[in-house]
C-alpha positions as a printed Julia matrix, in Angstrom:
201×3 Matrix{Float64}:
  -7.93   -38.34   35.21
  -5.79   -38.76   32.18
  -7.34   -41.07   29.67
  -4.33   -43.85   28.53
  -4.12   -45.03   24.81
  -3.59   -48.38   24.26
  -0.2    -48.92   22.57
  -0.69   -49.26   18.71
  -0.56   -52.85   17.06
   0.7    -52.51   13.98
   0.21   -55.7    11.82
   3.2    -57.95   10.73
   3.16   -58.12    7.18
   3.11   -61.94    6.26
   5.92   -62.81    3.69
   5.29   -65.89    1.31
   6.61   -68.48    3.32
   4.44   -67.51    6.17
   1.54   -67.88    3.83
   2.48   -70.93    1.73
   2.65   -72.84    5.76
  -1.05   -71.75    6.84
  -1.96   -72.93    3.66
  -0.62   -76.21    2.82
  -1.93   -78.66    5.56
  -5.12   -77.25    4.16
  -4.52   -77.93    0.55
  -3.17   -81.31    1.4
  -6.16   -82.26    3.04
  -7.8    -80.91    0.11
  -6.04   -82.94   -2.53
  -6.08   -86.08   -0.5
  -9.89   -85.93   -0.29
 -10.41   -85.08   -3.38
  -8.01   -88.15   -4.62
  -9.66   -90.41   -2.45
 -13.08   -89.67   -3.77
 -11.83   -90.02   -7.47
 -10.68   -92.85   -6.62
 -13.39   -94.66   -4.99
 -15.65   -93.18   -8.5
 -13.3    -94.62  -10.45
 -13.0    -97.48   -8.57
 -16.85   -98.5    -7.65
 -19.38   -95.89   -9.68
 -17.59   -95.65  -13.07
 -18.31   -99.71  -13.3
 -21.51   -99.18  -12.97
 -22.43   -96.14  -15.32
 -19.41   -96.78  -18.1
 -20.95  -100.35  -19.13
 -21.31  -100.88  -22.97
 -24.41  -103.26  -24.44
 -22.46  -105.3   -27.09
 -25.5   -107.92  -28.94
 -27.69  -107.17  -25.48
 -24.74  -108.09  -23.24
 -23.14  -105.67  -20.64
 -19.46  -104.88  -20.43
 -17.37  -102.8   -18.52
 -14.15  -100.74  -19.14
 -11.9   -103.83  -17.96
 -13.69  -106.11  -20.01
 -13.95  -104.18  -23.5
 -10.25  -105.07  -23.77
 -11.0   -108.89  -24.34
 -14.36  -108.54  -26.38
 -12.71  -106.45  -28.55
  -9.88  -109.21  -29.39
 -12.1   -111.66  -29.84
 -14.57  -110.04  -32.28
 -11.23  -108.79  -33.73
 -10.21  -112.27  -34.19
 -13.47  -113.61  -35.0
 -13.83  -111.28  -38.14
 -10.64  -112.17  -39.3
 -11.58  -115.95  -39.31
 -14.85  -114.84  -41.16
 -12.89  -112.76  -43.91
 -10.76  -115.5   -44.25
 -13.74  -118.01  -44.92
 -14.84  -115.51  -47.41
 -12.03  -114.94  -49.22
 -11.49  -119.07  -49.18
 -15.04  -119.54  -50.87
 -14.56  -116.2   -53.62
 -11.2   -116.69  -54.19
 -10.54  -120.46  -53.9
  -6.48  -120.49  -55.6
  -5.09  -120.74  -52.16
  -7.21  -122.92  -50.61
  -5.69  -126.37  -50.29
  -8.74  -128.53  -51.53
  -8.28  -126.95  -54.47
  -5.05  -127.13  -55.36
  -5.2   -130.34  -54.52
  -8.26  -130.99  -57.4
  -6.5   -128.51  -59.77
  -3.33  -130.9   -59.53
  -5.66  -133.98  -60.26
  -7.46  -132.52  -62.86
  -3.96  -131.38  -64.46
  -2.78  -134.86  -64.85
  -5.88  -136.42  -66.27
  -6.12  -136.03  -70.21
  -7.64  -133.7   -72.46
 -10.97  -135.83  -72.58
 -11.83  -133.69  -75.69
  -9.08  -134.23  -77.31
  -9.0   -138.06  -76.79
 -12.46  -138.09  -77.68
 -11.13  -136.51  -81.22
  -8.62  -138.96  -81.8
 -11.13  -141.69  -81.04
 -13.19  -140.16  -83.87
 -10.19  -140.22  -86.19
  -9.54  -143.58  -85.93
 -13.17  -144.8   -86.54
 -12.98  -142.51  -89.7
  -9.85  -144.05  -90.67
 -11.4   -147.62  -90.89
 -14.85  -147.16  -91.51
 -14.75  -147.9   -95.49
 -18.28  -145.8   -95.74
 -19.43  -142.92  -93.72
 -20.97  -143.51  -90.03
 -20.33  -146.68  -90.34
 -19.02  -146.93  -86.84
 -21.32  -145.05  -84.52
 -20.98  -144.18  -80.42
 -23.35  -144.69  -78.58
 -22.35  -144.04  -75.19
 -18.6   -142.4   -74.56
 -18.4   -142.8   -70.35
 -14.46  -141.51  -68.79
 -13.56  -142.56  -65.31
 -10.85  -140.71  -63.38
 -10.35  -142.85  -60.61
  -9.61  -145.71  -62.89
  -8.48  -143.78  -66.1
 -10.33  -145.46  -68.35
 -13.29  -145.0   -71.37
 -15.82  -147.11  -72.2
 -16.34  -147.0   -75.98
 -20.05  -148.22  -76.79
 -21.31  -148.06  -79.78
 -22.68  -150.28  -83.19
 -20.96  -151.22  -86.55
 -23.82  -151.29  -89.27
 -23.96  -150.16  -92.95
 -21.25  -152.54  -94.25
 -22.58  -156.33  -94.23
 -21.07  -159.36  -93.38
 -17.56  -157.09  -92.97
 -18.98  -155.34  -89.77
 -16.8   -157.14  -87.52
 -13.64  -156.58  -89.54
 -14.32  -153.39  -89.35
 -14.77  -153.61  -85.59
 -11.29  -155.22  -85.42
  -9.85  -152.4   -87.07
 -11.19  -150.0   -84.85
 -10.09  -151.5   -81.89
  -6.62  -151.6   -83.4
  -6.59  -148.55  -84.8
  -7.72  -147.12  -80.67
  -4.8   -149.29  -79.37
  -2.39  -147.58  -81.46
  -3.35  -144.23  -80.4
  -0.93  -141.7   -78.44
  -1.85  -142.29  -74.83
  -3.57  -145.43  -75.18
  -2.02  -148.35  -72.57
  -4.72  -151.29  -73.51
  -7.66  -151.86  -75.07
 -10.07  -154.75  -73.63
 -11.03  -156.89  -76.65
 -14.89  -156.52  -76.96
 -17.41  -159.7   -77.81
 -17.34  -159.84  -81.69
 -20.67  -160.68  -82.93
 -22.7   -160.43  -86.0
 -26.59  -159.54  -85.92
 -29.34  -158.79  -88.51
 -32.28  -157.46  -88.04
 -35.03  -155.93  -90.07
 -34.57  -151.94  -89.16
 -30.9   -151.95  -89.21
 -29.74  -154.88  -91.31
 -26.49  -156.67  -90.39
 -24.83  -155.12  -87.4
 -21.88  -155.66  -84.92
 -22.82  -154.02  -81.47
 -19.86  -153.24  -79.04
 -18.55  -152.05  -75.73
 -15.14  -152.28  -74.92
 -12.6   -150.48  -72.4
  -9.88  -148.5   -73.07
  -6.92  -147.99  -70.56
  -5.04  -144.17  -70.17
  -2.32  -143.58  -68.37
C-alpha cells in the first residue's frame, strides 16, 4: 500500500493591506472604548476628585472660572480703597475740601494784619489785648474779643480806632460795631472790654 502525502500548504504571505483590515475593526473598538471611558472620567469622576477648598468651600473645575473673577475683582476694589485712604489726591472728597480750603484766607496772615492794626493805634504797648480770636468758614467771619486797658478815660477812642483801622484792612467787607463801654475796676483800672465781628469775603 503506497502511503499518499498530503499536498503541501504553503502560507500566503499577508501584504499590509491585508493586515491593516484584520486590524482596524479591532483598534476602532479599542479607541472608541477607551474614548468613552475618558469621557465618562472626565465627565462624572474628575468632578468629584479635582474640587479645590477656597476659605473651606468646595469648587470644581467649571466653577474656578467665576471665583476666580470675583476675588479678581474683589481685590481690585480693596486696592482701590487702599490707595483712596494712603493716597487721598484723587479721591473726590478731597478735592472737593482742598478747593474749599483754597478759597478761604490765610487765617495767619489775617490774624497778622489784625495785630498790625492794633499796634498802629494803641498809643502804648499792649494796650489792646485778644482775648479770644474764633474764624468761621461757613460764614467767613472772626470774632475779635478782647480788652482795651492801660490808657484811661481814652480806652474807647482807642477802641474806635481799632475797629477802623480792621475795617480798612485788605480783605475786610464789614466790621460789626461792638458795645463801647468804659469800666474801672481795682485790678485793672479803667478798661473798655469788646467783641465784635468781622466779615471776609
Amino acid at each position: 500500500m503506497q502511503n499518499q502525502l498530503s499536498p503541501l500548504v504553503v502560507p500566503q504571505r499577508l501584504t499590509r493591506a491585508a493586515v491593516i483590515e484584520h486590524l482596524a475593526m479591532p483598534f476602532l473598538l479599542f479607541s472608541a472604548i477607551l474614548a468613552g471611558l475618558l469621557f465618562l472620567s472626565w465627565l462624572l469622576l474628575l468632578p468629584l476628585w479635582a474640587r479645590v477648598d477656597v476659605n473651606g468651600q468646595l469648587y470644581n473645575a467649571s466653577q474656578l472660572s467665576g471665583k476666580q473673577a470675583e476675588l479678581t475683582a474683589g481685590i481690585q476694589a480693596l486696592q482701590t480703597r487702599r490707595d483712596a485712604a494712603l493716597l487721598p489726591v484723587h479721591d473726590a472728597a478731597y478735592i472737593a475740601l482742598r478747593d474749599a480750603r483754597q478759597v478761604q484766607p490765610d487765617m495767619s496772615l489775617v490774624f497778622e494784619k489784625v495785630r498790625q492794626a492794633a499796634a498802629s493805634v494803641s498809643p502804648v504797648p499792649g494796650a489792646i489785648r485778644f482775648n479770644e480770636v474764633s474764624f468761621s468758614a461757613a460764614d467767613h467771619t472772626l470774632v475779635l474779643a478782647g480788652d482795651v486797658r492801660s490808657v484811661g478815660f481814652r480806652s474807647m477812642t482807642v477802641l474806635a480806632q481799632l475797629v477802623d483801622a480792621i475795617g480798612a484792612l485788605d480783605g475786610v467787607t464789614h466790621v460789626e460795631l461792638p458795645r463801647f463801654v468804659r469800666m474801672n475796676d481795682a485790678a485793672t483800672g479803667m478798661h473798655s472790654p469788646f467783641s465784635f465781628t468781622v466779615t471776609l469775603p
